[in-house]
PLY file of the C-alpha trace (Angstrom):
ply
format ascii 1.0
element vertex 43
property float x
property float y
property float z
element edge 42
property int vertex1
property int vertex2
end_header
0.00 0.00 0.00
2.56 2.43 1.16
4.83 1.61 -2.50
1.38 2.62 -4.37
0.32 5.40 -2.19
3.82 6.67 -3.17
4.07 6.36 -6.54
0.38 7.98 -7.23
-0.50 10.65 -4.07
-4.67 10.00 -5.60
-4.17 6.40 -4.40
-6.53 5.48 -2.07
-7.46 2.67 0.42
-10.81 1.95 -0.95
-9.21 1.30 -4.37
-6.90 -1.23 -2.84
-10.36 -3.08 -1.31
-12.46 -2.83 -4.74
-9.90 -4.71 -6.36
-8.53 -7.44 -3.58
-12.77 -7.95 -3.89
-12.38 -8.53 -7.44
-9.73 -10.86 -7.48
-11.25 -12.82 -5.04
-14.44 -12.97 -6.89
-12.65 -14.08 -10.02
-10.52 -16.80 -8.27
-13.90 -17.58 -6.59
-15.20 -18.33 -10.19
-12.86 -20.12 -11.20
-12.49 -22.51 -8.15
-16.83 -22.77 -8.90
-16.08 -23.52 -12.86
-13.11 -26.33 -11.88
-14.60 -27.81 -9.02
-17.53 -29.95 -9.46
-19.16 -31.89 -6.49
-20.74 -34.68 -8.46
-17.34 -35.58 -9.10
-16.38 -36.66 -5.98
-19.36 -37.96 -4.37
-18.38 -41.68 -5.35
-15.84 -41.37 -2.22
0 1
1 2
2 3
3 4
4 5
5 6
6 7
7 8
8 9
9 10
10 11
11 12
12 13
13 14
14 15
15 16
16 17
17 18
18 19
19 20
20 21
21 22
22 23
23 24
24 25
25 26
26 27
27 28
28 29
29 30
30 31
31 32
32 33
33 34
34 35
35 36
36 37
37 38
38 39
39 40
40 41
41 42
């Protein structure tokens, strides 16, 4: 935070937190599209 904060002054810390969210969402998505129950319910 501190490295971005001093590279752009405008950098805030609800920037930082709107994209963290994001990336979680995505990796979220992608663990959903990968993952599929039914798969493993024979164990």
């Amino acid at each position: 935070m501190k490295r971005l904060r001093l590279k752009d002054p405008s950098f805030e810390d609800i920037d930082a937190a709107i994209g963290r969210t994001a990336i979680e969402q995505g990796f979220m998505a992608v663990n959903r599209a990968v993952f599929q129950p039914e798969r493993v319910t024979d164990l």
